[in-house]
N, CA, C and O atoms as a GROMACS GRO file, in nm:
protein
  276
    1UNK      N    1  -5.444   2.037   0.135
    1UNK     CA    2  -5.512   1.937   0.055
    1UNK      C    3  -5.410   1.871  -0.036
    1UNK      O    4  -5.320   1.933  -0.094
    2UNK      N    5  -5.436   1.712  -0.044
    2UNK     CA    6  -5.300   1.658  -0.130
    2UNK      C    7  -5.417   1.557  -0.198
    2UNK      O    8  -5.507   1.499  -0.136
    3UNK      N    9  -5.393   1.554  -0.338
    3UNK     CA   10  -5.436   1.475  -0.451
    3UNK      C   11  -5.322   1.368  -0.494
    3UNK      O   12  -5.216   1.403  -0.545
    4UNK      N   13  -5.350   1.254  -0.470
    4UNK     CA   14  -5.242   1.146  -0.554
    4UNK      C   15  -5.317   1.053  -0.634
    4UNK      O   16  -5.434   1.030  -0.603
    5UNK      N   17  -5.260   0.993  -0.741
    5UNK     CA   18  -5.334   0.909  -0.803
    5UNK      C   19  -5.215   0.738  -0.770
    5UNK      O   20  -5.097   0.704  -0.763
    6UNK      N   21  -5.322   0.696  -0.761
    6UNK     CA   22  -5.266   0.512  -0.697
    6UNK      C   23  -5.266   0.457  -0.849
    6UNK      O   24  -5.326   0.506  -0.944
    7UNK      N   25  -5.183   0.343  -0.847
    7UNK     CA   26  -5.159   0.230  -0.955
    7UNK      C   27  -5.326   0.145  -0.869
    7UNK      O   28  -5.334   0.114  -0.750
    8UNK      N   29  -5.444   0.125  -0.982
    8UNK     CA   30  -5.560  -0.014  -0.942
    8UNK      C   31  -5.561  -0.074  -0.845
    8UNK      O   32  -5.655  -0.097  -0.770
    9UNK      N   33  -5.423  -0.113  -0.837
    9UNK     CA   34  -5.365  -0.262  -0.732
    9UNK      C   35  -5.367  -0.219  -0.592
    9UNK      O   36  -5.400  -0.287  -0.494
   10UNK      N   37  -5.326  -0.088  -0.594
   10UNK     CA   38  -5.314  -0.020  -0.470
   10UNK      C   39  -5.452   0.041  -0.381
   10UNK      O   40  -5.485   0.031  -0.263
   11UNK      N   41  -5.518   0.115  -0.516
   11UNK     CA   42  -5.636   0.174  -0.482
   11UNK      C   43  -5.760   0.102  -0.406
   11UNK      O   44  -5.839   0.147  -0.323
   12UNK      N   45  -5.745  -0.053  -0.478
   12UNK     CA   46  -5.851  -0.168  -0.405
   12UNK      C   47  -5.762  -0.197  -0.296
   12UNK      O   48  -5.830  -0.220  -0.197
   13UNK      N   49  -5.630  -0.206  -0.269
   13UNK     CA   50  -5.602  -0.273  -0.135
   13UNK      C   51  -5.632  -0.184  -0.030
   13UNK      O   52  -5.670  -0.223   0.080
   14UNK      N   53  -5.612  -0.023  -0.071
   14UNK     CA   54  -5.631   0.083   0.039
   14UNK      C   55  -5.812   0.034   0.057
   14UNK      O   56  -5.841  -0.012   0.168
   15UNK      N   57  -5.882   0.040  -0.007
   15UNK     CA   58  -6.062   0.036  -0.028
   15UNK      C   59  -6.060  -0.025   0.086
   15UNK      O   60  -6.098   0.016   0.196
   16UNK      N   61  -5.993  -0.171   0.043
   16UNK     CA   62  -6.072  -0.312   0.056
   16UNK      C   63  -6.025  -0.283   0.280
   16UNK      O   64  -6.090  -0.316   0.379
   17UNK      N   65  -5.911  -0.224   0.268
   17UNK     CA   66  -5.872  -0.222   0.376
   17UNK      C   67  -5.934  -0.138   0.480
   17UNK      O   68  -5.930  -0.165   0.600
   18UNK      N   69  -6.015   0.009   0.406
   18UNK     CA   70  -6.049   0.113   0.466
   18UNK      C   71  -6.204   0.011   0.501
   18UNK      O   72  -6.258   0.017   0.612
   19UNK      N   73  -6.245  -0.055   0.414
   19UNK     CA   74  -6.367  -0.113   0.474
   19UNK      C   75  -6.413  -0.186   0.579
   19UNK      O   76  -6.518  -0.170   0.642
   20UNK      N   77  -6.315  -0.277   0.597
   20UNK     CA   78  -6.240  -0.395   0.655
   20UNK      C   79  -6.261  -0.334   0.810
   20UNK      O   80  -6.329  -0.391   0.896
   21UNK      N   81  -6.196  -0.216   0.829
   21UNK     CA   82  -6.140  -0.136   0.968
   21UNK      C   83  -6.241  -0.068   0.963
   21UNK      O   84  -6.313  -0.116   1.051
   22UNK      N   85  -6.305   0.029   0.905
   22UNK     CA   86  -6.427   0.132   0.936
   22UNK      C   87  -6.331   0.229   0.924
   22UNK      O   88  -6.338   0.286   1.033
   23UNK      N   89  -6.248   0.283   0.862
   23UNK     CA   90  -6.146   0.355   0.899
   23UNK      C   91  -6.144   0.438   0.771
   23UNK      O   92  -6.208   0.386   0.679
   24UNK      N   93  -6.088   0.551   0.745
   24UNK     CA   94  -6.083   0.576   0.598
   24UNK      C   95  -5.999   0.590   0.486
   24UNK      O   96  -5.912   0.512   0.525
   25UNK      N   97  -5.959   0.628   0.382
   25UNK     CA   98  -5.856   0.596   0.291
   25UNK      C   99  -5.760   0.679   0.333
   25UNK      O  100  -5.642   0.646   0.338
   26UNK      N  101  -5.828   0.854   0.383
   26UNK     CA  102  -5.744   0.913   0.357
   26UNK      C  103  -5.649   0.874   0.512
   26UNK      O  104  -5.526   0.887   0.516
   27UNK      N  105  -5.750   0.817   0.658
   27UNK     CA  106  -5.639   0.790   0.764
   27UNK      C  107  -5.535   0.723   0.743
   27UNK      O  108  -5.445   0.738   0.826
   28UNK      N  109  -5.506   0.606   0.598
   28UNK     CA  110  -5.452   0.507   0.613
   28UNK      C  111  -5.268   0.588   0.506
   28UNK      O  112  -5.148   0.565   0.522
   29UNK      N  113  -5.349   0.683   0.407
   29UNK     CA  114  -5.273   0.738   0.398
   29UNK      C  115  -5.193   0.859   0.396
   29UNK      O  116  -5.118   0.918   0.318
   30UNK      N  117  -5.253   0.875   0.547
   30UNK     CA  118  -5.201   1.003   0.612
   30UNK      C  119  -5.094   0.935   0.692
   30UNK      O  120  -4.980   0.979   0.702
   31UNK      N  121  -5.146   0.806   0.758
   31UNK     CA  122  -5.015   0.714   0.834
   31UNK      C  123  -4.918   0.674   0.767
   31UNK      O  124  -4.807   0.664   0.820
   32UNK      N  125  -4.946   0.634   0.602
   32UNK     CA  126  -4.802   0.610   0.569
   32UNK      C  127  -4.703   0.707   0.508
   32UNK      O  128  -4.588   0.694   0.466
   33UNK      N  129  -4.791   0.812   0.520
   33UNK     CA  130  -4.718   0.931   0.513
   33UNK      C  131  -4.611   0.970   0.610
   33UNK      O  132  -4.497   1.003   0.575
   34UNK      N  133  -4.652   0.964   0.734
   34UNK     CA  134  -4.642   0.983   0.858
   34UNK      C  135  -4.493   0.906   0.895
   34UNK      O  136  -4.381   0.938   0.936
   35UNK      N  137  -4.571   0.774   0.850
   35UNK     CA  138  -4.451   0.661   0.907
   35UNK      C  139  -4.315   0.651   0.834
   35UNK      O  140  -4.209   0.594   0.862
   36UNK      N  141  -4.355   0.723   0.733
   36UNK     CA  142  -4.198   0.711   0.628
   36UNK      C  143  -4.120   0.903   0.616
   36UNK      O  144  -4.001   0.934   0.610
   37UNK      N  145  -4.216   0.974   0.617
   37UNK     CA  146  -4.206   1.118   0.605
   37UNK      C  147  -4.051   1.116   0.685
   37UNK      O  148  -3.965   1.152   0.605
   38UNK      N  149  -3.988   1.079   0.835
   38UNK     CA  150  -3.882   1.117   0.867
   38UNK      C  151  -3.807   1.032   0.845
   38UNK      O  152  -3.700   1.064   0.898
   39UNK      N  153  -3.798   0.915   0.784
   39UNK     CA  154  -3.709   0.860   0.742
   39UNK      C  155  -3.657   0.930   0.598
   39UNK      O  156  -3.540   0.928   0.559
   40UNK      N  157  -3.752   0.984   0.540
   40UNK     CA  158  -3.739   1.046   0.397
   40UNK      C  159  -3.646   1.153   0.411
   40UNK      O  160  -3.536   1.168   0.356
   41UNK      N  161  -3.701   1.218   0.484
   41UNK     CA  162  -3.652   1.356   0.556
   41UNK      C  163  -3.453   1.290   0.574
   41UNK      O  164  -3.377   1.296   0.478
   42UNK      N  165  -3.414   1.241   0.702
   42UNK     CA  166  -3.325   1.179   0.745
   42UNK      C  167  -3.226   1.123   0.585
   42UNK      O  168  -3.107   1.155   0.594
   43UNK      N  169  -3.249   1.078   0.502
   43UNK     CA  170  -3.219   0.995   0.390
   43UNK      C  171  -3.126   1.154   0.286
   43UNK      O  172  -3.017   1.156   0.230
   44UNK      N  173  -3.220   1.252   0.300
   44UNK     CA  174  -3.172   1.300   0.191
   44UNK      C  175  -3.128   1.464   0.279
   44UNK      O  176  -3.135   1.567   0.212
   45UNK      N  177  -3.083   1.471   0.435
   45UNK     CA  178  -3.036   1.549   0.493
   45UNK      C  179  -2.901   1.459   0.474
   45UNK      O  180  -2.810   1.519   0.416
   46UNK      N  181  -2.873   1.320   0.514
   46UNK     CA  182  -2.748   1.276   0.507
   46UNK      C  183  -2.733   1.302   0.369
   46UNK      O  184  -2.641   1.384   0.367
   47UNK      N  185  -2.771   1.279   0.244
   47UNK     CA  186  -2.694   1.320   0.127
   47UNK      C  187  -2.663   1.460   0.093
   47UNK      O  188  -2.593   1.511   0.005
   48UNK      N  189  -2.736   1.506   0.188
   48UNK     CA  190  -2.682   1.702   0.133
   48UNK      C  191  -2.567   1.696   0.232
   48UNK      O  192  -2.470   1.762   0.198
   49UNK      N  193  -2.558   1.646   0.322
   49UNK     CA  194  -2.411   1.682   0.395
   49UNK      C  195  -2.306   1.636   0.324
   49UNK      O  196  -2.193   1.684   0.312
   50UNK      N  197  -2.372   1.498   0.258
   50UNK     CA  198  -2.199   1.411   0.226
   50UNK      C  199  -2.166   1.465   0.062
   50UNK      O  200  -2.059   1.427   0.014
   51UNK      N  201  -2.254   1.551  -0.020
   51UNK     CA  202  -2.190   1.625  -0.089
   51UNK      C  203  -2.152   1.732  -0.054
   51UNK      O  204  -2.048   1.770  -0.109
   52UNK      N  205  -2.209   1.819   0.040
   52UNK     CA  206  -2.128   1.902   0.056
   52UNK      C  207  -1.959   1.908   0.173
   52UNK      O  208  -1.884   2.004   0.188
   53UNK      N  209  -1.950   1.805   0.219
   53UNK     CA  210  -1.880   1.765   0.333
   53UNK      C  211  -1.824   1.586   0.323
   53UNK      O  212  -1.805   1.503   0.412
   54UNK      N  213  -1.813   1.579   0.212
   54UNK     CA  214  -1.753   1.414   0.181
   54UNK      C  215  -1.616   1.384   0.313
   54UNK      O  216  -1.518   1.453   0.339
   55UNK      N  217  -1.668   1.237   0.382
   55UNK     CA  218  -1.598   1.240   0.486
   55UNK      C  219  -1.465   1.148   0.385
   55UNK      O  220  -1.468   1.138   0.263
   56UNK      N  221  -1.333   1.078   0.498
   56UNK     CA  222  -1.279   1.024   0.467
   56UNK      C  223  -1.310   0.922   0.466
   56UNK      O  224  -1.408   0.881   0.527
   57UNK      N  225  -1.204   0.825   0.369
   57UNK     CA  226  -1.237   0.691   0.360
   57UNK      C  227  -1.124   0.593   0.440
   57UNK      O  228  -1.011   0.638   0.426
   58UNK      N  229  -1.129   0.484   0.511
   58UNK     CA  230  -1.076   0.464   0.567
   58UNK      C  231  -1.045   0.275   0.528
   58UNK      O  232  -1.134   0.194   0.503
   59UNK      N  233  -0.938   0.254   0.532
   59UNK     CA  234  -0.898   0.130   0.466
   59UNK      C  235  -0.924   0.006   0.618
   59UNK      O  236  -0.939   0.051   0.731
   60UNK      N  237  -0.923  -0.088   0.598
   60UNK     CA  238  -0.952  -0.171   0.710
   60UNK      C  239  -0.855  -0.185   0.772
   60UNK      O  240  -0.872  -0.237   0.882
   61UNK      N  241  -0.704  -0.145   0.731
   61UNK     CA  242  -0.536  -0.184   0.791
   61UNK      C  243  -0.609  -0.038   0.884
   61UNK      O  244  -0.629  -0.035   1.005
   62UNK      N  245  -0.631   0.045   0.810
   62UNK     CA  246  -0.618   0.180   0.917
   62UNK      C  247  -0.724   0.174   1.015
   62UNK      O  248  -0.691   0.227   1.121
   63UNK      N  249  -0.842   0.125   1.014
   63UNK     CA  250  -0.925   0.085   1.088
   63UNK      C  251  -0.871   0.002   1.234
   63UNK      O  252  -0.912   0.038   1.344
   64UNK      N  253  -0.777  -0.110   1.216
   64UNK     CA  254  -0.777  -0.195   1.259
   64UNK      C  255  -0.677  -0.122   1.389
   64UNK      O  256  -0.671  -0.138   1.511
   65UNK      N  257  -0.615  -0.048   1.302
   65UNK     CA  258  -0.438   0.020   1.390
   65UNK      C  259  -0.521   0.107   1.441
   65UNK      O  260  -0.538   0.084   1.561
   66UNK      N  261  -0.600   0.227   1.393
   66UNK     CA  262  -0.706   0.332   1.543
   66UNK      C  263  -0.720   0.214   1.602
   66UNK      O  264  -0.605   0.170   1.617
   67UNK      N  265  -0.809   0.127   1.650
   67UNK     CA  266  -0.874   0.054   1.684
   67UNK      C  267  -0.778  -0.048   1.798
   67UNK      O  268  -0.808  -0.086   1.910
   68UNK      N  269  -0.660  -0.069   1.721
   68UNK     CA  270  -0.579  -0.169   1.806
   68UNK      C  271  -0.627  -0.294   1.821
   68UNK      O  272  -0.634  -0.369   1.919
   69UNK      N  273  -0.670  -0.308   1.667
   69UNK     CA  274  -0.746  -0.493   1.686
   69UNK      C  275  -0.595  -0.539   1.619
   69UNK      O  276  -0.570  -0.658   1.600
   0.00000   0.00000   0.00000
């Protein structure tokens, strides 16, 4: 069970929307849960690596010479 409280603005657009569709508040925000949850996920697995594992930095001359542009 998850309790959130919405900013007004939000709460009537979810309503107005759940009415609209026949659909209900909580499907609409179980999907945007859904739809962002592994990007969230993804976002802050790359920041635990790059503090613990900071890669190198690489200048565009050195870029260019790997590269052979």
């Amino acid at each position: 069970m998850l309790a959130i409280r919405l900013d007004p603005e939000i709460e009537k657009r979810l309503e107005e929307l759940a009415r609209k569709t026949g659909r209900t508040k909580t499907f609409y925000a179980r999907e945007a849960i859904l739809e962002h949850l592994e990007d969230l996920e993804d976002v802050y697995l790359a920041e635990e690596r790059l503090v613990k594992r900071p890669g190198k930095i690489y200048s565009a001359e050195e870029v260019k010479r790997e590269l052979d542009l």
